[in-house]
C-alpha positions in Angstrom: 63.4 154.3 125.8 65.7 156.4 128.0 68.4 153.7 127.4 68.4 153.8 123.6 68.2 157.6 123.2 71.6 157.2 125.6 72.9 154.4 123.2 72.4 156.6 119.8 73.4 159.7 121.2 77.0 158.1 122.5 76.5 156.6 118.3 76.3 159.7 116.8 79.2 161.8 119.4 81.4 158.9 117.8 80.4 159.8 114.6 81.0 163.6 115.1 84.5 163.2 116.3 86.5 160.3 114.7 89.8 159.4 115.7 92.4 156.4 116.4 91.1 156.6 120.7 87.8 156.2 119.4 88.2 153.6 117.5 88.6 150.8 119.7 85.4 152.5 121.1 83.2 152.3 118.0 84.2 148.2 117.6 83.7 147.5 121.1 79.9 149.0 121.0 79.0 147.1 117.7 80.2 144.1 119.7 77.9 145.0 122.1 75.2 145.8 120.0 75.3 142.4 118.1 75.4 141.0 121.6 72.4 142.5 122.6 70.8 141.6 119.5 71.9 137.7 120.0 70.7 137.9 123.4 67.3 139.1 122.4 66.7 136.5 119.9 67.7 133.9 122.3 65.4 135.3 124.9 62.6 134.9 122.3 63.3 131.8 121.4 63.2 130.4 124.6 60.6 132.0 125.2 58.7 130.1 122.8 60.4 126.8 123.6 59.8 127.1 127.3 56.7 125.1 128.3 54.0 126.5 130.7 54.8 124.3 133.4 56.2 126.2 136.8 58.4 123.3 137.3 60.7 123.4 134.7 64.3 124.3 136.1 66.8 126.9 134.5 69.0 123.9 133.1 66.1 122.6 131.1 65.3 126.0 129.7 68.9 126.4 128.7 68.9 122.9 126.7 65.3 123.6 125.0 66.9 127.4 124.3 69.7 125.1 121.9 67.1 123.0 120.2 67.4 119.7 121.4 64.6 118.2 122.9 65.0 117.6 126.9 65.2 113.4 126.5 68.3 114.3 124.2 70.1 116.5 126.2 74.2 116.0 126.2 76.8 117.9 127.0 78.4 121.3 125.0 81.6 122.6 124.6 80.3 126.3 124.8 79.5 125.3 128.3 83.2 125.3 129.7 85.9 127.4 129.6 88.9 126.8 127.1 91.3 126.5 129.9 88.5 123.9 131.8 88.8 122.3 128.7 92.3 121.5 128.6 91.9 120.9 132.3 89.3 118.1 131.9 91.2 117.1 128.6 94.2 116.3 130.8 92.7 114.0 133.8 90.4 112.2 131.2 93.9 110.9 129.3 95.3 110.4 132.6 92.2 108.8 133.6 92.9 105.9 130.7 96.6 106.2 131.3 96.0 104.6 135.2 93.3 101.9 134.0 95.5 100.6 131.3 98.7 100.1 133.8 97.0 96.6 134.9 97.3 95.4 131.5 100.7 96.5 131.3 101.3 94.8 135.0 99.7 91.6 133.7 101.7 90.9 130.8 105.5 91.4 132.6 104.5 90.0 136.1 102.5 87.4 135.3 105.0 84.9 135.1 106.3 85.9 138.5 103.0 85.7 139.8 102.3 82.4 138.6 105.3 81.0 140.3 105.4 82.8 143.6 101.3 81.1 143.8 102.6 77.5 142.7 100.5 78.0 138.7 102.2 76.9 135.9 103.2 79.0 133.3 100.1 78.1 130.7 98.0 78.8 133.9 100.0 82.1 134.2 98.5 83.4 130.9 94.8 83.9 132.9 96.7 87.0 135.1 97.9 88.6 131.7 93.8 87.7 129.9 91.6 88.1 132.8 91.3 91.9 132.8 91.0 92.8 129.5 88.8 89.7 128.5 85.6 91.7 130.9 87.3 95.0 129.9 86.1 94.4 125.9 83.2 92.9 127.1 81.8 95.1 129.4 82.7 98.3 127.5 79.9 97.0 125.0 77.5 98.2 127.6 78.9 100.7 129.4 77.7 103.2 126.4 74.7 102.5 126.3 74.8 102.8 130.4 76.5 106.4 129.7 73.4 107.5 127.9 70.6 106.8 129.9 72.8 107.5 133.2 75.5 110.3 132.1 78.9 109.9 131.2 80.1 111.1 133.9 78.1 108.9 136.6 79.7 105.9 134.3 82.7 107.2 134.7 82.4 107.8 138.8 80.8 104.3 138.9 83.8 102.7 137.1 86.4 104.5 139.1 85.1 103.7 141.9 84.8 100.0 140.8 88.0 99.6 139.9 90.2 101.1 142.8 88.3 98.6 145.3 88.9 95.7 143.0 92.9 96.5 142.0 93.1 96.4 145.8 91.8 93.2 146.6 93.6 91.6 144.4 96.9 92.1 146.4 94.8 89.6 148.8 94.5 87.0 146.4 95.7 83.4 147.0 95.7 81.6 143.8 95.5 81.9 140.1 91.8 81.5 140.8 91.2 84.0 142.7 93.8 86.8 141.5 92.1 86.1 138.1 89.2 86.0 139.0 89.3 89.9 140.9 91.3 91.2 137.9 88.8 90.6 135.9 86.4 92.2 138.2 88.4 94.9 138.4 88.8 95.0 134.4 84.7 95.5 134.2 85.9 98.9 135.5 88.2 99.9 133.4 85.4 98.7 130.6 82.7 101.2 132.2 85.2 104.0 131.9 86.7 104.2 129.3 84.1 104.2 126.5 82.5 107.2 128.7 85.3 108.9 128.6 85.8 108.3 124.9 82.3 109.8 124.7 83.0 113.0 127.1 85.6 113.6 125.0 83.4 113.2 121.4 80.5 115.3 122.8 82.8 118.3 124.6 85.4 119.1 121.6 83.4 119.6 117.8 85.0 117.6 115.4 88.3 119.9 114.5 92.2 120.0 115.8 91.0 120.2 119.2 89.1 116.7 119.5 91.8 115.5 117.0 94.2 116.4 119.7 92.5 115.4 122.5 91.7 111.8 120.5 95.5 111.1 120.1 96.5 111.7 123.3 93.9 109.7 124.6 95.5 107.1 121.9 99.2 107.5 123.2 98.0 106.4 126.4 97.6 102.9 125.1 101.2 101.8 124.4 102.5 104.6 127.2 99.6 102.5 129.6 101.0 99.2 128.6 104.4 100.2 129.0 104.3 101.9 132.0 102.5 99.0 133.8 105.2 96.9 132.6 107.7 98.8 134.4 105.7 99.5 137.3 105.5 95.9 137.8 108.9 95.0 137.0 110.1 97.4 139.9 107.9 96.0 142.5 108.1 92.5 142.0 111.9 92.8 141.9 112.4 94.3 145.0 108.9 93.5 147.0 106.4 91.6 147.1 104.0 91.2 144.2 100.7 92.5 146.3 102.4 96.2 147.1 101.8 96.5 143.3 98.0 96.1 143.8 98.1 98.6 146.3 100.1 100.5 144.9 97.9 101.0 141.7 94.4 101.1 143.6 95.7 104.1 145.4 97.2 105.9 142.3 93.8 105.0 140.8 91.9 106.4 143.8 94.1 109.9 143.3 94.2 110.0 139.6 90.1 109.4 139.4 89.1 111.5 142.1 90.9 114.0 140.3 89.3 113.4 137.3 85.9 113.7 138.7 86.1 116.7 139.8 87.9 117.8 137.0 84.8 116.6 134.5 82.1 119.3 133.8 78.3 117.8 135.0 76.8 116.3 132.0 73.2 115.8 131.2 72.4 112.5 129.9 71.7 112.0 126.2 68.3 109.8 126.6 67.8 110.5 130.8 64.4 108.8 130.1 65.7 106.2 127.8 65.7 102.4 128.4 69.0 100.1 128.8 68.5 96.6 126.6 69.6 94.5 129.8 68.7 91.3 128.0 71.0 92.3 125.0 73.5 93.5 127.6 73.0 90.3 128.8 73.5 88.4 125.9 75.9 90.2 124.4 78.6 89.9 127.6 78.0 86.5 128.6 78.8 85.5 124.8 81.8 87.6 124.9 82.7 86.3 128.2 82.3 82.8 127.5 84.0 82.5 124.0 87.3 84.2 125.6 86.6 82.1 128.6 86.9 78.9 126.4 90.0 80.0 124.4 92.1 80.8 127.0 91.3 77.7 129.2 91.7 75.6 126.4 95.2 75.4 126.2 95.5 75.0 130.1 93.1 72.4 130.4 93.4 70.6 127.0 90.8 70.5 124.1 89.9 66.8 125.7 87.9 68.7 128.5 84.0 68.0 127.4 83.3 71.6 129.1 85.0 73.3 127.0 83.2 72.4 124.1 79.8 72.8 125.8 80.6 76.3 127.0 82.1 77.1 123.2 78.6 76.2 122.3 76.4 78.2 124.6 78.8 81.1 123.7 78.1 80.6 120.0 74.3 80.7 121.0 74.2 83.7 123.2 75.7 85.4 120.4 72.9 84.2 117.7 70.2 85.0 120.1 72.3 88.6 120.4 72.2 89.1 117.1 68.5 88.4 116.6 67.2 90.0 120.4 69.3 93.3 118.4 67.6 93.1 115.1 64.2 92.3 115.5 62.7 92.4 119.5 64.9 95.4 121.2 63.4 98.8 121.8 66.9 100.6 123.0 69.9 98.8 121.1 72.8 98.7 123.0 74.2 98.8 119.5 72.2 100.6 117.3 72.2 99.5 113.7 72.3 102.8 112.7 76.1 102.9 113.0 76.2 99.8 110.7 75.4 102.5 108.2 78.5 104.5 108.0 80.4 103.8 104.8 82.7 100.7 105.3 82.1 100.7 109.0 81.8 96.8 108.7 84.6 95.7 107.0 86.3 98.5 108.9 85.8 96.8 112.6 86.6 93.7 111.1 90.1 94.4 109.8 90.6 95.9 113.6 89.2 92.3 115.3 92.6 90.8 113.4 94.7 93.6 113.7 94.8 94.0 117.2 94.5 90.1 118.1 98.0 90.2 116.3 99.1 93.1 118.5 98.2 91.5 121.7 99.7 88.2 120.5 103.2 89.8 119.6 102.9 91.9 123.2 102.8 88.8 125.2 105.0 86.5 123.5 107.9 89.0 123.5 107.4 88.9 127.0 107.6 85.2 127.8 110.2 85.4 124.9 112.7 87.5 127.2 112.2 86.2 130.5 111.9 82.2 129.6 114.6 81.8 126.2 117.0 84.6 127.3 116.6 85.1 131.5 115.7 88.4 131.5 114.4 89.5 134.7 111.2 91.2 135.2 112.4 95.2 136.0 114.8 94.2 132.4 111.9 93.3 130.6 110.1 96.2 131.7 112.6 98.5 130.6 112.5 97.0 127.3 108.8 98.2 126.8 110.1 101.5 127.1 110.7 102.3 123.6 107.0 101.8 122.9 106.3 104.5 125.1 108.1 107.1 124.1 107.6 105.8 120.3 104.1 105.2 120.9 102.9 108.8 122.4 104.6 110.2 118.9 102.2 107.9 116.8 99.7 108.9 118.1 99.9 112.9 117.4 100.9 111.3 113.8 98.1 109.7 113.3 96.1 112.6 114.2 98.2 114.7 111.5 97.5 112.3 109.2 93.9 111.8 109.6 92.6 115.1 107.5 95.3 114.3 105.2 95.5 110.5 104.5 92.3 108.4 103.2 91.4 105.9 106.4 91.9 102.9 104.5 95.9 103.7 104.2 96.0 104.8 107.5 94.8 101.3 109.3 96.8 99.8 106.4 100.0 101.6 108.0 98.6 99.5 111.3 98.7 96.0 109.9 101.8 96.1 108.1 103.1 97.4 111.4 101.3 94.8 113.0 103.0 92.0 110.6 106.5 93.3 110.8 106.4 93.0 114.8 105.2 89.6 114.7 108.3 88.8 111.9 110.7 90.3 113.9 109.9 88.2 116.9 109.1 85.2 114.8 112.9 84.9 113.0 114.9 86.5 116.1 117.4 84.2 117.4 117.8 82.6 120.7 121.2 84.7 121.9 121.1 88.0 120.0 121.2 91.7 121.7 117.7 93.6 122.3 119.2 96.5 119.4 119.5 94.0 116.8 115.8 92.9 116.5 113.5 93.6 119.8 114.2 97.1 119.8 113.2 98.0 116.4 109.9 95.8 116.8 109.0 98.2 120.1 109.7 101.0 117.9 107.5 100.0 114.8 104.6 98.2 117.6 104.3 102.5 118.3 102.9 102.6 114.8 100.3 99.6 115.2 97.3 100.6 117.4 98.1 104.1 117.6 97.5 104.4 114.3 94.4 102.2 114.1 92.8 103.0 117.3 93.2 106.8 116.3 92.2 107.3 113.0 89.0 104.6 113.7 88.1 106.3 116.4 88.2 110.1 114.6 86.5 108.7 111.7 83.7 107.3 113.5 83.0 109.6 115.6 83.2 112.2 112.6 80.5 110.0 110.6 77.7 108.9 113.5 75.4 111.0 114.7 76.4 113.0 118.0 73.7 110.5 120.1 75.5 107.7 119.2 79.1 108.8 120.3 79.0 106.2 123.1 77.5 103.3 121.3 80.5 103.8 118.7 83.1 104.3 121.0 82.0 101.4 122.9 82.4 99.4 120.1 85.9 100.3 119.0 87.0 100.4 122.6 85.4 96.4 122.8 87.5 95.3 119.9 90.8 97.0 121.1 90.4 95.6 124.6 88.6 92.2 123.9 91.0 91.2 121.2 94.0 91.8 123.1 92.5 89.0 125.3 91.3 86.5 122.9 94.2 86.4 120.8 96.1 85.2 123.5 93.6 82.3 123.7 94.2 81.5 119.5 97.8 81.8 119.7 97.8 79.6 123.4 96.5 76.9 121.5 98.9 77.6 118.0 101.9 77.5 120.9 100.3 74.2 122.5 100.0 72.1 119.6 103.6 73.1 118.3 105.9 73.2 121.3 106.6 69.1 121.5 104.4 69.1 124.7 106.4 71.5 126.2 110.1 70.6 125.6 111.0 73.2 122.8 109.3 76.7 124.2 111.3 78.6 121.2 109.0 76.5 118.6 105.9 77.5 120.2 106.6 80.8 120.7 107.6 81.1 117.1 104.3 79.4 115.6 102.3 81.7 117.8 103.8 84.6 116.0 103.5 82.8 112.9 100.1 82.7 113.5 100.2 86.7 114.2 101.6 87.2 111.2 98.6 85.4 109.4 96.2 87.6 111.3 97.6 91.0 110.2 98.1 89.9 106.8 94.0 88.7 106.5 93.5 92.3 108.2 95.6 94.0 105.4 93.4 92.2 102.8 90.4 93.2 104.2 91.7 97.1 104.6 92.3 97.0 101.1 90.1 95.6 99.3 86.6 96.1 100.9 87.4 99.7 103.4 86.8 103.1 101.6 86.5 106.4 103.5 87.3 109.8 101.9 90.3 112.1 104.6 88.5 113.8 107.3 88.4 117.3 107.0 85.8 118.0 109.2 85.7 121.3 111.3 82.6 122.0 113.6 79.4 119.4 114.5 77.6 118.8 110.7 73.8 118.2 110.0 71.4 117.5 112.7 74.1 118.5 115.4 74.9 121.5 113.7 71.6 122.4 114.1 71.0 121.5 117.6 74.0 123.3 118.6 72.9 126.8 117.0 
């Protein structure tokens, strides 16, 4: 009582002797008097939230305080400072800048690989497919994991992963076994980087700030790629190819630990939830095997019985998928619910073609340059470099354009891009300078999946619910990574079929870009006629996450 006699009698001395010194004064204690009147309302509302139980820690008070039941608990933006923010912003992009260097690595040193372990070139292909093939697949999961487990324990988990595999691959022997540990190492990058995707979703409202942080996370696609290119390129020129192994599990083991200490704790969406490990199951050993089949095909040859049995039991794994989803799973790892967003559908499906004709142009402008004109590997790297600089633009465009463009014309921008690339490569000639034709292809390959993966990803995360953030950015992340794989497997056997059994490498090369070409252009179609979704001018969580976050 003593306290608010105080509090009106310091009121009404204000009141008695305005001025400009007291100004300041009167603001500052309605701030503090709407302060104290927020407070009190959130102490009564916890206080009927709170249950009975002794037990109940301060953190689960806070979370029931928000509205949002315990077993949905996730992480808030109010929770950390702006400047954390940026801070945790920053190693999370850097965190996908690292895991993306392999892919990078694998396209421009694969060749040299290959030959300093005695594979052929065709057999070569596996070093540049092998991560991102368990990448896409095990990013379908690792959402899903994210939920039930935290983000940020996925994203621990996967670091961890991957620094011990990158490093043994330096030890590997043959294309067998250097495959084979990329690929394990690639089931890394797949658990991290959908978490981070969802980190990134549940910390920043939908706004310029998670528009922001969206498109850098973007750029780090082409700069990833590209920088791993050059990485490689310098390493194999002037040492041996396993220093770049260890090389990158080390900068992984920095970068990461970084990054983990950088991330806020999270509390896991659905802590008491279930993870569908028979539709995780399912669901990566079809993806595995259908990739697995494509890309061994043209080593091995179509005449291999093997390959058409394993073709089949992927085809079957994904029916039983598909039905174990729809009618028998209790926990999803894709819930059907994001099937329900406007266009999603046809959406994902113009990305399946559109970025199988990115990672189609990526790798044949590789063997391109170092087979039909000699470049050497550090050369070739350098020539990637475009598409970094290019590419970390595109992105920050794509985020411009997002609130102002319709979707539809923004992934249409993405397989036109996409097409022209694959047109560029497909007519250059056998002796011509980089400027004429190469160059401007890297510049306009900045404008493919920086568009696309950008504006999908702001979209969807702008329409799903805030509990499925990880399922959706799972599923975009599966289609960017998994696709760059696969296509390599289509356009392998385009090449095989077309290059007079070996003898004119220029002719295969051509017809797999022809086939790239085709792949954009049924994309475009798609885009245009069958995807509709309004600009994105969303500021602030909306509906049911509104609420929980009042």
């Amino acid at each position: 009582m003593a306290t608010t006699d105080n509090e009106k009698s310091a009121k009404a001395g204000m009141t008695l002797r305005p001025n400009s010194e007291n100004g300041p004064i009167n603001r500052r204690l309605q701030k503090t008097s709407s302060l104290l009147t927020d407070l009190e309302k959130e102490d009564k509302r916890r206080d009927q939230d709170r249950p009975d139980s002794p037990s109940t820690t301060d953190i689960d008070h806070d979370v029931e305080a928000r509205g949002v039941p315990l077993g949905q608990a996730s992480t808030r933006a109010s929770t950390i400072t702006k400047k954390r923010g940026y801070i945790f912003m920053i190693f999370i992009v850097l965190t996908q800048l690292v895991q993306l260097f392999p892919y990078g690595a694998g396209v421009n040193g694969a060749l040299t690989i290959g030959r300093a372990i005695g594979a052929s070139d065709v057999q070569a292909a596996w070093i540049a497919a092998s991560y991102p093939l368990t990448q896409g697949a095990f990013v379908l999961i690792s959402g899903r994991l994210g939920s039930v487990y935290g983000h940020k324990f996925m994203l621990t988990l996967g670091g961890t992963w991957w620094v011990f595999w990158t490093l043994a691959t330096a030890y590997g022997k043959n294309i067998i076994g250097i495959s084979f540990m990329r690929a394990l190492a690639g089931i890394g990058g797949g658990l991290m980087q959908p978490n981070s995707v969802a980190l990134l979703g549940i910390t920043f409202p939908p706004g310029k700030q998670r528009n922001i942080a969206f498109a850098l996370f973007g750029a780090m696609a082409p700069v990833g790629a590209a920088g791993g290119g050059v990485i490689a390129g310098i390493f194999m020129q002037w040492t041996d190819w396993p220093w770049l192994f260890f090389f990158l599990g080390l900068l992984g083991l920095v970068v990461y630990g970084a990054a983990i200490l950088a991330v806020p704790e999270d509390v896991p969406l659905d802590p008491n939830g279930k993870v569908d490990w028979i539709g995780a199951y399912l669901g990566v050993a079809g993806l595995i095997l259908f990739n697995f089949v494509w890309n061994q095909a043209p080593a091995a040859g179509w005449d291999q019985p093997y390959i058409y049995v394993l073709l089949i039991v992927s085809v079957l794994h994904f029916a039983a998928f598909l039905l174990w989803e729809a009618k028998f799973a209790s926990s999803p790892i894709m819930p059907l619910d994001i099937w329900k967003a406007p266009s999603f559908g046809p959406l994902m499906l113009t990305l399946v073609f559109a970025f199988m004709s990115v990672g189609i142009y990526v790798w044949y402008v590789a063997v391109f340059l170092q087979n039909i004109r000699g470049w050497d590997v550090v050369l070739e790297g350098c020539a990637f470099i475009p598409l970094a600089i290019c590419g970390s633009g595109a992105a920050f465009i794509a985020a411009w354009l997002v609130p102002r463009m319709s979707a539809q014309v923004i992934i249409a921008l993405g397989c036109i891009a996409s097409a022209t690339i694959n047109i560029l490569l497909a007519t250059t000639p056998r002796h011509q300078t980089y400027w004429a034709m190469i160059f401007p292809a890297m510049i306009v390959t900045a404008f493919t999946i920086d568009l696309m993966f950008a504006a999908s990803q702001i979209i969807t995360s702008a329409t799903v619910s805030k509990k499925h953030q990880g399922p959706a950015g799972s599923l975009i992340s599966t289609l960017l990574t998994y696709c760059l794989s696969i296509g390599l497997g289509f356009a392998g056997t385009v090449e095989k079929y077309t290059n007079r059994g070996g003898t004119d490498l220029i002719r295969g090369y051509r017809s797999a870009a022809y086939f790239g070409i085709a792949l954009a252009g049924t994309a475009l179609i798609i885009d245009v006629l069958f995807v509709r979704m309004k600009k994105n001018t969303v500021e602030g969580w909306q509906g049911e996450d509104a609420e929980n976050e009042s």
